[in-house]
N, C-alpha and C positions, 0 to 999 in steps of 0.2 A: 914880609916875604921877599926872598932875592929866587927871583926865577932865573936861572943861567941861561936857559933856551929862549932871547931875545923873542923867539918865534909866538912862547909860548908864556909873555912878559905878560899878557892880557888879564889874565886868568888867573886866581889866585892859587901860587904853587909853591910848594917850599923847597924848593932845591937849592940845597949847600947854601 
């Protein structure tokens, strides 16, 4: 997973 929203790096997120 590469989360772009540093904010939101915690969390497993798949953004781009």
């Amino acid at each position: 997973n590469f989360p772009l929203d540093l904010a939101s790096a915690e969390v497993p997120s798949t953004n781009g």
